[in-house]
N, C-alpha and C positions, 0 to 999 in steps of 0.2 A: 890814274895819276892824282898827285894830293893837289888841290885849292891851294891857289895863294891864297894870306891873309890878305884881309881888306887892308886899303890904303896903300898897299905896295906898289913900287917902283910899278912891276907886274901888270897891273890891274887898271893904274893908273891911268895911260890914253885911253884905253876900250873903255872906261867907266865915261871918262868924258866924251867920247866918239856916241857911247849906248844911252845916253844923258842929250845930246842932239837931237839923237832921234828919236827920241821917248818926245820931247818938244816939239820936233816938227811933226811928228805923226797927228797927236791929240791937238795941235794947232789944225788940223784939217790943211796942213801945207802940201800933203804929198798926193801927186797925180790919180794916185790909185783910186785914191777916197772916193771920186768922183760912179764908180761902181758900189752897188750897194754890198753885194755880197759880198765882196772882195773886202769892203770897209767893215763889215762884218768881222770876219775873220780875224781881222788886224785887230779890232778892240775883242777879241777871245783871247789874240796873243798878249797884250797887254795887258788884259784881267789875269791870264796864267803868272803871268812876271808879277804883279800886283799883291799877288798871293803870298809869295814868296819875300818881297818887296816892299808890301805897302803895311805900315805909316815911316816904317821907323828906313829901312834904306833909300826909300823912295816917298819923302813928307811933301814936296810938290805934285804929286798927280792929283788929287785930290781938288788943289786951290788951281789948278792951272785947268781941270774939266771942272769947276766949276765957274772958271772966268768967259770959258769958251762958249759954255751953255747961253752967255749973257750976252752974246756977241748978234751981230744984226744982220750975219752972212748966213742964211737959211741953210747953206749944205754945210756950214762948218759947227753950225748950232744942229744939226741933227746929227752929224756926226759923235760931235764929242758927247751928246744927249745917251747915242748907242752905248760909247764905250763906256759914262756914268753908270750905266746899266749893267753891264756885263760886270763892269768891278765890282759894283755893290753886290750885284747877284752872289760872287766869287767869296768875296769876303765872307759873306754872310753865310757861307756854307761850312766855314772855318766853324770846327766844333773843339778843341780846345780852350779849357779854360781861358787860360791867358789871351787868346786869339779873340774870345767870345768879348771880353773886357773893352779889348782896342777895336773891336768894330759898336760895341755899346755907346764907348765914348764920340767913336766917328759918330754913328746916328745921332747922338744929343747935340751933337756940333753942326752937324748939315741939315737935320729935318726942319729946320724954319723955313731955311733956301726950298728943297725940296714940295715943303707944301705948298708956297708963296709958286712955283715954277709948274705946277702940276695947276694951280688955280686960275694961273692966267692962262695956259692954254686951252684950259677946258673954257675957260670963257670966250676967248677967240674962238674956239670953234663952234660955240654955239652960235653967237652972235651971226657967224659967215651962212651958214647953213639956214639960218633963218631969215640971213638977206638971201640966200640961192645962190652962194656961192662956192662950187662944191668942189670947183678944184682947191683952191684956199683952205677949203674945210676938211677935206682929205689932208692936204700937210701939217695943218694941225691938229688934227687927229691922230697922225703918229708921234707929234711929240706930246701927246694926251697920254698916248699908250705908254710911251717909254717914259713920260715922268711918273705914272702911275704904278707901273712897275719896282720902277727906285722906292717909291713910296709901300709899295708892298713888303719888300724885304726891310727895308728899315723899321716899318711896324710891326712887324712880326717878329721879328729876331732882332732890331736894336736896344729894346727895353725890357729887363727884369718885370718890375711892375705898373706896366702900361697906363694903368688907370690912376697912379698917379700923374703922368702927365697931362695937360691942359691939349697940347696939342695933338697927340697922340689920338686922344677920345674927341675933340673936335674936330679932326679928319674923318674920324671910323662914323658920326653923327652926321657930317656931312654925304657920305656916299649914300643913303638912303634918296637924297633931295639928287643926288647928280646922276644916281641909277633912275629915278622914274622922270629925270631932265633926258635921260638918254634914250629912254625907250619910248617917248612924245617923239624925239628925232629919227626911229623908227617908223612909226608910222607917216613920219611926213618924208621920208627919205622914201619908200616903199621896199620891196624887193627886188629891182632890178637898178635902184641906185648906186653910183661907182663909190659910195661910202659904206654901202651897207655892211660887206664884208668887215670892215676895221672899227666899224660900231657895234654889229657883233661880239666881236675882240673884247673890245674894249668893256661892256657890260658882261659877259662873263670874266673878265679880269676883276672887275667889281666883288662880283660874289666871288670871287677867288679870296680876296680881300679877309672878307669877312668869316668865310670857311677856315682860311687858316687862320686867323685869330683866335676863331674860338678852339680852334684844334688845340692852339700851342698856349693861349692866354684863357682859359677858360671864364677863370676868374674873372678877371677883367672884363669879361664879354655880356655878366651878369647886367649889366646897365645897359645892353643892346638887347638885350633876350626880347621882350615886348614889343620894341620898334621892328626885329629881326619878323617877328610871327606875323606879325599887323601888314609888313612889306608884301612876305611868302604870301601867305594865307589869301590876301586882295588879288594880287596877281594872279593866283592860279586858281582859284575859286570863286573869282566875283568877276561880275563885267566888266571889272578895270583891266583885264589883262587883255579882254578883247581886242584883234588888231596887232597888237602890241608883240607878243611874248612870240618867242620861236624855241624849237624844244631843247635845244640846250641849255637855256635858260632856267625853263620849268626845271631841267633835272637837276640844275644848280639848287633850285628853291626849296626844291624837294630834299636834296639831301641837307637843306639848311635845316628843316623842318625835323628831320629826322635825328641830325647830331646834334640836335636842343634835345628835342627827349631822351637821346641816351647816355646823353652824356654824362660820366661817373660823379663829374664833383656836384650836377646838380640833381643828385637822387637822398634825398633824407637816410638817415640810419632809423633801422627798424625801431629803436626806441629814441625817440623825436628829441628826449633830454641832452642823447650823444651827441645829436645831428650840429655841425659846425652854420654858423647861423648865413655863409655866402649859399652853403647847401640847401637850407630855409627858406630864402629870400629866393631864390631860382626856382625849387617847388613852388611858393605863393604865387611866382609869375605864370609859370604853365599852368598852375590849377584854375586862374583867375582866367586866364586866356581862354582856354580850352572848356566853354560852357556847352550847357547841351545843344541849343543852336547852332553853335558854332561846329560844331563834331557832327551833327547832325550832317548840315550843309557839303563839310567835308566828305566825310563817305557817302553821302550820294552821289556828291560830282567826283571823286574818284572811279565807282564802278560805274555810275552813268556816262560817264565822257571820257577818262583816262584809259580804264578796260576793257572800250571798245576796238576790237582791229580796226586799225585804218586801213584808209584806199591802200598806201603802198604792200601793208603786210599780205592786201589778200590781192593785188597785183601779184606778187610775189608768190602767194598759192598758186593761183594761176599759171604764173611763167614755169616754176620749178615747183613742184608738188614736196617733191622729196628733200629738196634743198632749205624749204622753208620751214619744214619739221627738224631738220637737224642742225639749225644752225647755232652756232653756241652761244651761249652767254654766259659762260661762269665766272670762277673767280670774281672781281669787283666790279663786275658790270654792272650790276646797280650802281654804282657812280657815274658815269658815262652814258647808259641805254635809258629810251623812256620806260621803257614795259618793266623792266624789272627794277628797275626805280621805284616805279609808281607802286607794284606789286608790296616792294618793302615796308614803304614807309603806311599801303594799308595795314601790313603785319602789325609795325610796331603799334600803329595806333587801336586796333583791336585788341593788341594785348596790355597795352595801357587803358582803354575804357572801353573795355567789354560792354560792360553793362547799360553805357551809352549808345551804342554803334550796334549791339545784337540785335533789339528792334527793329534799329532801323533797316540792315541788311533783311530782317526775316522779314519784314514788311515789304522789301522788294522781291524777294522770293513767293510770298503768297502770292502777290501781284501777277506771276508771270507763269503759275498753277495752270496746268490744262494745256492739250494741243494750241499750238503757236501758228498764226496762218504762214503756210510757205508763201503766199505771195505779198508777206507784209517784210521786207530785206532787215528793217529798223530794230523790230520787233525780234527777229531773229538774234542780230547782234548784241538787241538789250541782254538775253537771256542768255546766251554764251557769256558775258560780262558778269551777270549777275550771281550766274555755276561757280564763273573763276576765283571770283570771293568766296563762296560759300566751300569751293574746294582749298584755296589756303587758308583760312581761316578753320580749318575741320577741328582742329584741335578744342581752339575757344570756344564750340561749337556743341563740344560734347553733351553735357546736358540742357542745347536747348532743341534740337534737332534728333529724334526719332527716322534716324539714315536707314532703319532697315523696311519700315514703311514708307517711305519714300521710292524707295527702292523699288517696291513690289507695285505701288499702287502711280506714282509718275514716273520716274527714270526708265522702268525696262518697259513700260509701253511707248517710252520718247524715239531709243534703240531700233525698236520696230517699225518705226515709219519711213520707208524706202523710196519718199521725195527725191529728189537729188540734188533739193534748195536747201534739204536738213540735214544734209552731209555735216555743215558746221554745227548743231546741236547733236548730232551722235559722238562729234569728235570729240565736244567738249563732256559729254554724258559720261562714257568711257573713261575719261581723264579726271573727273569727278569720283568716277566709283574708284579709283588707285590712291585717291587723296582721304579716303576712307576707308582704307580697307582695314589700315592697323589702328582704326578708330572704333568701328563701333559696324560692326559685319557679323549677323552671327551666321555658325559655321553652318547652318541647316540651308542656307541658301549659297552656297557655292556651288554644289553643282548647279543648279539654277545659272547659275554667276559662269561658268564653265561651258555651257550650252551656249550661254549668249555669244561669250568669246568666238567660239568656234562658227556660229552663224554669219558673224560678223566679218572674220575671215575668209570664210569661203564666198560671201558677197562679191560675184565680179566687180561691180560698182567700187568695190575697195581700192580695185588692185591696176582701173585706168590710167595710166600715166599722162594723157594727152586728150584734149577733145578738137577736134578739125576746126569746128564753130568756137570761136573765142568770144564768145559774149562777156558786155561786164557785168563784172561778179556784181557790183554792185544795185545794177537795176534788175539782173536776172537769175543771179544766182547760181547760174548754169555754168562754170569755172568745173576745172577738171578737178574732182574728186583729190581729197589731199589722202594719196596711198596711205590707206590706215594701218597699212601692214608694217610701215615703218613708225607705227606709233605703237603697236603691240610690244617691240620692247619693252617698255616704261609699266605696261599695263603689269606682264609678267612678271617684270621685273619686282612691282612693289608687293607681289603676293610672297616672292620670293624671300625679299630682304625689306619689312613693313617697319620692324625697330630702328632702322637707322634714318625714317622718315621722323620718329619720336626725339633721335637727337638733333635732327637739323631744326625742327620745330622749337624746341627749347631753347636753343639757342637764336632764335628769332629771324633763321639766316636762308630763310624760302624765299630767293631771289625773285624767281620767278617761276614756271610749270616747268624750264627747261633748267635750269638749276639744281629745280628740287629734286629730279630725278639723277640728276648727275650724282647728287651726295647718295642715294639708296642705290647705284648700281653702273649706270652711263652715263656719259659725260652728259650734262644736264642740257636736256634738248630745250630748246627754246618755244615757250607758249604753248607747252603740253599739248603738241597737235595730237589728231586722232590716232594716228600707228602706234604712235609711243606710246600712248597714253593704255593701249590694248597690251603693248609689253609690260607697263607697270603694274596692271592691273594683274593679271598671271604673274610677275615675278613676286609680286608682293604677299599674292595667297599661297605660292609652293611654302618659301618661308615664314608666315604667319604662326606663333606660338601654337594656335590652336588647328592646324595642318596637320588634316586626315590623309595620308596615303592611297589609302584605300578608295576617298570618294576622287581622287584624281584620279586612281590607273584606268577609269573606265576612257577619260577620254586622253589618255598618253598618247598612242600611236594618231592619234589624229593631230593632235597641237602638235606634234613633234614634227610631222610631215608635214604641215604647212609655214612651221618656224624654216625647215630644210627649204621649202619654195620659196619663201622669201627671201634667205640667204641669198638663192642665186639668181631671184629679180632685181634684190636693189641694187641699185649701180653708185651710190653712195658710200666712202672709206668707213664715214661714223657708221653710217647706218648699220652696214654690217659688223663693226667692233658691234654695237649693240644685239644685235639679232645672238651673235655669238656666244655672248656676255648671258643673253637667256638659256639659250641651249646648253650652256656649263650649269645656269642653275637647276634646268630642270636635270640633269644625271644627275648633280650632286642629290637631287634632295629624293631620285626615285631609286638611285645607286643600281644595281645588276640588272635590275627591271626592265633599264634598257636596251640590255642588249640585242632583242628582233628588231629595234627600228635604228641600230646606226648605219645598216651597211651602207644606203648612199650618204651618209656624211662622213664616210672614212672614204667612199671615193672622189666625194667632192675635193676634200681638205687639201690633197696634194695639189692641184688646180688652182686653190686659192692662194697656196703657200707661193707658188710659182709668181704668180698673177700679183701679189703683194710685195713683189723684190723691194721699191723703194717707198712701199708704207710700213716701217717699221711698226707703230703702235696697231697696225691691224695685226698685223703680224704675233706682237705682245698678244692681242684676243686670240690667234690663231693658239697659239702654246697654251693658255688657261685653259682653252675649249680641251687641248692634246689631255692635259694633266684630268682633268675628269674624266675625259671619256677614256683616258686608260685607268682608273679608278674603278669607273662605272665597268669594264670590259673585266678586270682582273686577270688570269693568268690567260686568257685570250688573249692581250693587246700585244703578246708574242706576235701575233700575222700582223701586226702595225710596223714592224720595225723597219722596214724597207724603206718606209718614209720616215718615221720618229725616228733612226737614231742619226740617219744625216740631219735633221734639224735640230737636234742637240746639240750634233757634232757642232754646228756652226752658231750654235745661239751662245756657246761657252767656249769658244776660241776668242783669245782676246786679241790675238793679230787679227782679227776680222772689226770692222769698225762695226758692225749694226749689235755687238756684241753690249754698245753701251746702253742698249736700249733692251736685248732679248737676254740676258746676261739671269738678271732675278729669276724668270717666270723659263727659262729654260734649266738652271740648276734642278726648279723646283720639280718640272719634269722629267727632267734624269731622275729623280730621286725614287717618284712612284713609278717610274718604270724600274728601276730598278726591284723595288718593293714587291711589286708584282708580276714580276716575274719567274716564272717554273725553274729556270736553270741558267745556269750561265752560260754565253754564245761568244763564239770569236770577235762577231762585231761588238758586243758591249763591253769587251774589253779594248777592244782598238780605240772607244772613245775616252779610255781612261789617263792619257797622255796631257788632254788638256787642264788637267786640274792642277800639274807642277804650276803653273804661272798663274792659275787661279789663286793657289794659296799662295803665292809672293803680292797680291796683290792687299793682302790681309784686309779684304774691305767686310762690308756687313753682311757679306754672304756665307762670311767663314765659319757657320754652326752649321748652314746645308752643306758645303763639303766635307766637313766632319760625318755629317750622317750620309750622304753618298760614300763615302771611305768606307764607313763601317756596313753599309750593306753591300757591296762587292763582296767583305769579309766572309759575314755573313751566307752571301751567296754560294759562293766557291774559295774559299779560303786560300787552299793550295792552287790554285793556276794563281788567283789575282797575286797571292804573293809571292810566287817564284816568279811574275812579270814584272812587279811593281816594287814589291816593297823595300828595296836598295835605295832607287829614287826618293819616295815617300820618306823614310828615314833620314835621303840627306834632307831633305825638306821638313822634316820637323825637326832636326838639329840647328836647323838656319832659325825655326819659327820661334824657339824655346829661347833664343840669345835676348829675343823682346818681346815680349809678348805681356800679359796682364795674368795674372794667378784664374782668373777665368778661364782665359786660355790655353793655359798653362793644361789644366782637370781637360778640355775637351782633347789635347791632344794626346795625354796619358789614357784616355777613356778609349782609344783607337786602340793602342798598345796592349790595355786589356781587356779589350774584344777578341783581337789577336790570341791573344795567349788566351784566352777561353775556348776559343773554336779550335784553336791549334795547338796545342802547346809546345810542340818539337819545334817545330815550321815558325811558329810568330815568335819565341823565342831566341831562334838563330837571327830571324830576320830581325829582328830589332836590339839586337846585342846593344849596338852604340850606343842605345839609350839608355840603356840597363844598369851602367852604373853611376851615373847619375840620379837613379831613383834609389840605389842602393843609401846610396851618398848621403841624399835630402834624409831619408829614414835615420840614419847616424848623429846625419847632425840635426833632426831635432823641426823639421820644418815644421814654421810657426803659424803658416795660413791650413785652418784644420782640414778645408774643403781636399786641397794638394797633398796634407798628409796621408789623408784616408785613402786617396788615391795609390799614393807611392807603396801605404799598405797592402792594399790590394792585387798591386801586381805583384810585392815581392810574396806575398802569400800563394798566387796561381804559380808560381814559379817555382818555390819550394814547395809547393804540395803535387803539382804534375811535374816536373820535369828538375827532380833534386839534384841529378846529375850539371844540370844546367847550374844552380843555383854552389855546385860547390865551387864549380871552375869560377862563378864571377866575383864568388866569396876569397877563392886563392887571387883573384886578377888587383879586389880591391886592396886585400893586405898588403899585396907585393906595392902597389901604388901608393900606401899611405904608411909604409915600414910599419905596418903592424905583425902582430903574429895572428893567425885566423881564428885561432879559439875568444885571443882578445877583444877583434870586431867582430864573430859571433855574439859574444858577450853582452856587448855594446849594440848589436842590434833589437837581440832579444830584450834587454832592460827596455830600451826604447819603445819597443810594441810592446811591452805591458805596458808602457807608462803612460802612452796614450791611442791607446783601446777606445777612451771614449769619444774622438776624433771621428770613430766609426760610427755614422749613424743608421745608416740602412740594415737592417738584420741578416740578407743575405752577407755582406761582408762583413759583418761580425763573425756567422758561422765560419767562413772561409779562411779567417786569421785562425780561427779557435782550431779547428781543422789542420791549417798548417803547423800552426806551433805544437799540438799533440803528437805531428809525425816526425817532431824532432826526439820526444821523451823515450822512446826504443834504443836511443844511441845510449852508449856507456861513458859516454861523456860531460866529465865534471861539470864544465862551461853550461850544459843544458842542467846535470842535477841541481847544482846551484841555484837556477832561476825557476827548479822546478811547481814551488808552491804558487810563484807568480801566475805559472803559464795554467797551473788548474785552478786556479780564482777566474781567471777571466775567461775560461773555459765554460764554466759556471754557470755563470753569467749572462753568456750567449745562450748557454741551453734554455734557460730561463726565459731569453728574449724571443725562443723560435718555439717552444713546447705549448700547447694548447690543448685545451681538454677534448674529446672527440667527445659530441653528444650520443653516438649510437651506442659506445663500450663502456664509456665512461672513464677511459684510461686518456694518459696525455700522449700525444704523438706530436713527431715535427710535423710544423706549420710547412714546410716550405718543400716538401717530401710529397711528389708526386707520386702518385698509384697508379694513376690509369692516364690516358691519351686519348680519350673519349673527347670530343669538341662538343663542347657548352650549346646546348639551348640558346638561341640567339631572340631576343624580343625584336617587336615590329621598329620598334626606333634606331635599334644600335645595325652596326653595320658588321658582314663579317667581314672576318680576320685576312686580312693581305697574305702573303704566300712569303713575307718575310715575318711576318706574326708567328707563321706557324714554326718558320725556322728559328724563331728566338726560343720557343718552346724547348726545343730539342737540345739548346746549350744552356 
């Protein structure tokens, strides 16, 4: 129903009845208020109306929660405080111009009130807390918070150019003096104080302050940069933070420290003449900061004290071995977690002064040279700490670091020492060698590198889940064994796939050891524990540029049957995506080689498929593993089909919900099953039902059922199309009404594959298309890609199957009153005229070809356009004739002889069983 207009008769009561209650609510008059949550809610509702509502339908909300704020009734002043908040929040989310104006104007109007409102409660609560009076100082504390807040969004988003206001930059200059006023009231509150919590709050709202400031005011921020670093830098590197700081904070500091240095406006242009001079002045501030003392200092207490495991982390080894290896941290956990926090901001600061920070880490690395006593706990986790740098940082690393003497002469005698206090140095040793391997590994010691794997693996010590005796780790070390078998992914992993550790590094975004392995292969395990770090390791040498073959198959069957043991030990979802995730790369990269050691992972897989009902994303690994190891099997994965085509069946049914998850990676393996397979079977036709609602779906899958369509063709021509292709037809008559001229070429590319493999058979069946390509041809279509196409089928048409080609020649005349010699005429002009539409040589021949087996007719309409049709005839001959070096005469290029299958080199892979069928058409 339509709105009345404002001010009507209509509107009239309710606006004054909604105008009451808008008063007495934010008056803190109504019952309810008296609950907090509840009063909650009501100022969300009133920030929703606000929205909509405020300045211009509603100009008293504003002056009436600002009167109330000033009132001396504690719950009616925190109330209207909340709902101050909730509006301003609401507003300030308004990103419309015009929107953006009238909340600019609101903040130049209320931020005097606002700072004056935020000042005196933070001074009350200081005041209370340092008389010891803490319930006092808990109340206003929350009106700290919520005037702080108001004050947040007003700075951030009230003012174009912040830094011209006085007030503005004398709030953001004060929070420095009211952050380390609050973190003094940390330590004298302690940890089990009833304020602690909401003082917490409340200095991280601080750096919230200040983070998005400089997010969204850069510029503006450049006169905080200094005080900014001087704050961080004290806090978390110097005794001042002692006591004090708790780790949300540190990571708050940390990523202060870090969106100063990367920040775009404050990076000089390569030639300093372009550079804008606030760019200038931001460089001179970091360059002056950041001395070699100072960096110095830094990266020591980073990897001395930050990249050490804490108690909890190796409680956590302890409690759950396997759980503490896989737990995730991707995406932007470094904003949030310490470890990958901490891990970044070493990044960026290494790759900003290398040549400051490389000393200094290599001097802690000489330092820690030579067996490590198992009975010193300290020393142990210095040196795990000290790896973990020297492993993110591999990159920066490259010419000061000889990794492959290292390698021979401390890391793989470190591996060797079967303490079981040095479990945490083999785990980190292992996760070290993956963070080098696309670094600087050369290829004569992988097998070396391969032995050790496999040692390490078969170590029962590996594969303890539990020890009876819970000793701590910390005094004794004797904690259960972190399963390194779930760390061997990662290891595997990065031999496999070592380049796409070269683009996370370049882009500075090695969150942490569990991150970093998630970009090269699994979802990035957390602190590169030992298992993974043995999968990185092997995933990263199979794929390595410089990946011998040959010196792997000696140890295939062994890695492969301990990858398969592991599979069915961990009891972890990831772990096994990961385990699986190897096992696809090691087929992909040995291809047929594997086929003596699948059989128990084709008897496992059913088991797992079962067992995985509602974990979809394992499920996703289950189908990748399917799609290679039918790859790897080739016209064998025929005896798979009992299990793979009911999992097809269901991974591409879209009435099936898990469809939205197995949907890609089951297409994909339809497709190599199809590929490779010997013949066509009833059941792989039965699943081809599911693809009408695939293609109504027209999402970005629609080039794989393009190529699924066309290998059914391929396959069996005549069954798939005396089943299907009625349907299929009305379904690319529905697809062609909208589609993009892209689209448009893959569905005509069916059509004539069709009509190449068939030509009687795919030209009845696709009649209804037929003259609409006739059509497009007539009339001239202008996208060339579409022409060449339209060419192509009407040339397979009139050259296999003329009879077909008259009746559609008699169907089009009758339908456009022509007479048939006339759009003869008219078609023939057309394909000489644009012949060169055609780019590919085979369909050059194929026109040239057709149009000659018109010239035998005694028909005028063809002599007429005769010289046309043997120029471009020409032409073509010209484009396919090449000289034969053994006769010396020219023959066609494209004129097979023989059927003899090519010589196959050690890299390339042979030919699928639909390679061979493309061969024969």
């Amino acid at each position: 129903p339509r709105c009345p207009r404002q001010g009507t008769t209509a509107l009239a009561a309710p606006r004054q009845r909604a105008a009451g209650l808008r008063r007495e609510t934010i008056a803190g008059n109504n019952p309810f208020l008296l609950h907090v949550a509840i009063a909650t809610q009501i100022a969300v509702l009133i920030a929703k109306v606000a929205r909509l509502d405020c300045p211009r339908q509603w100009p008293e909300l504003i002056p009436i929660l600002m009167e109330s704020v000033k009132g001396q009734d504690g719950l009616q002043q925190h109330r209207a405080l909340l709902t101050f908040y909730h509006v301003t929040k609401t507003l300030a989310s308004k990103r419309l111009a015009q929107d953006r104006r009238l909340f600019e104007d609101l903040a130049s109007g209320i931020y005097s009130f606002a700072c004056s409102l935020w000042s005196h409660h933070t001074d009350c609560f200081l005041q209370q807390i340092y008389a010891s009076d803490e319930a006092a100082a808990l109340s206003s504390l929350e009106r700290t918070l919520l005037s702080l807040k108001v004050l947040r969004k007003l700075t951030v988003h009230g003012f174009q150019t912040p830094q011209q206001n006085m007030e503005v930059m004398g709030f953001l200059n004060a929070v420095f003096e009211r952050l380390k006023q609050f973190l003094e009231c940390c330590r004298r509150v302690g940890k089990d104080g009833t304020c602690r919590e909401k003082l917490e709050k409340t200095i991280i709202l601080y750096t919230k302050v200040l983070l998005d400031f400089l997010d969204y005011h850069p510029v503006a921020f450049i006169s905080l940069i200094q005080q900014s670093l001087e704050f961080a830098v004290s806090y978390l590197f110097t005794p001042v933070g002692e006591g004090v700081t708790f780790e949300r904070f540190t990571v708050q500091c940390m990523n202060l420290i870090k969106m100063i240095l990367q920040n775009h406006t404050y990076k000089p242009a390569k030639n300093i003449e372009d550079s804008k001079p606030e760019s200038l002045e931001a460089h001179n501030i970091k360059t002056a900061f950041f001395t070699h003392p100072t960096l110095t200092e830094i990266g020591r207490r980073l990897v001395s004290h930050y990249f050490l495991l804490t108690e909890e982390e190796l409680a956590l080894w302890e409690e759950d071995p396997e759980g503490f290896a896989v737990e995730e941290t991707g995406g932007d956990s470094w904003k949030y977690s310490l470890r990958p926090c901490t891990e970044v901001l070493f990044l960026d600061l290494f790759h900003k002064f290398s040549q400051t920070m490389t000393p200094v880490l290599l001097e802690m690395v000489q330092n820690l040279q030579g067996p490590t006593n198992v009975e010193d706990p300290v020393q142990l986790l210095m040196k795990d700490a000290v790896y973990n740098a020297v492993g993110l940082a591999a990159y920066d690393l490259f010419d000061n670091v000889d990794f492959d003497e290292w390698f021979k002469n401390q890391l793989l005698g470190e591996l060797q020492v079967s303490h079981h206090r040095y479990k945490l140095i083999r785990r980190r040793v292992i996760w070290l060698i993956g963070q080098w391997i696309s670094v600087k590994f050369k290829s004569d010691l992988r097998p070396l590198l391969y032995e050790v794997i496999l040692s390490l693996m078969q170590d029962p010590d590996l594969v303890e889940k539990r020890l009876h005796d819970k000793c701590d780790f910390w005094t004794s070390m004797k904690g259960p064994a972190l399963p390194h078998f779930t760390l061997f992914p990662l290891v595997f992993r990065r031999i496999l796939f070592p380049q796409h550790a070269l683009l996370d590094s370049a882009q500075g975004n090695r969150r942490s050891a569990l991150d970093y392995i998630k970009a090269l292969f699994f979802p990035r395990l957390s602190r590169g524990g030992g298992e993974q770090s043995l999968f990185q390791l092997e995933g990263g040498r199979v794929d390595d540029f410089e990946f011998r073959t040959e010196q792997f198959l000696p140890y295939l069957e062994s890695i492969f049957g301990l990858l398969f043991q592991l599979l069915q030990q961990v009891t972890e979802c990831d772990t096994k995506m990961q385990v699986l995730h190897v096992i696809s790369c090691v087929i992909e990269r040995v291809h047929i080689q594997i086929r003596p050691y699948v059989g128990c992972l084709v008897q496992y897989l059913p088991l797992l498929w079962k067992q995985s009902e509602d974990h979809n994303m394992l499920r996703c690994a289950i189908l990748t593993t399917l799609i290679h190891l039918v790859q790897g099997l080739g016209s064998e994965s025929k005896n798979l089909y009992p299990f793979l085509l009911p999992v097809i069946q269901l991974s591409t049914d879209v009435s099936q919900s898990p469809h939205v998850y197995l949907m890609e990676d089951g297409l994909e393996l339809w497709l190599v099953t199809l590929e490779n397979s010997p013949a066509i079977t009833p059941e792989l036709l039965r699943i081809f039902p599911n693809m009408s609602a695939l293609l109504e779906l027209t999402s970005e899958n629609m080039r794989t059922c393009f190529q699924i369509i066309n290998a059914y063709i391929y396959l069996s021509a005549t069954d798939f199309l005396q089943n299907y292709a009625e349907a299929l037809c009305r379904s690319f008559c529905h697809l062609l009404k909208d589609i993009t001229n892209e689209g448009q070429v893959q569905v005509l590319k069916v059509v004539e594959i069709a009509l190449k493999v068939s030509p009687i058979l795919g030209a009845h069946m696709f009649q209804p298309l037929l003259p609409a390509v006739l059509r497009g041809v007539v009339d001239g279509e202008r996208y060339p890609v579409v022409m060449s196409t339209y060419l192509g089928i009407t040339g397979r048409v009139l050259l296999q199957n003329s009879s077909f080609f008259s009746s559609l020649l008699t169907q089009m005349a009758s339908e456009c009153n022509q007479g048939i010699d006339q759009l003869l005429g008219n078609v023939i002009e057309m394909w000489v005229d644009r012949m060169d539409n055609i780019t590919q040589p085979e369909r050059r021949k194929l026109s040239s070809l057709a149009l000659l087996s018109l010239l035998p007719s005694d028909n005028s309409v063809i002599q007429d356009k005769f010289c046309g049709i043997v120029n471009i005839c020409v032409e073509a001959l010209h484009d396919v004739m090449t000289e034969d070096s053994d006769t010396g005469t020219s023959r066609d290029c494209m004129l097979m002889s023989n059927f003899e299958e090519p010589k196959l080199s050690e890299d390339e892979e042979p030919p699928t069983e639909q390679d061979k069928r493309k061969k024969l058409h």
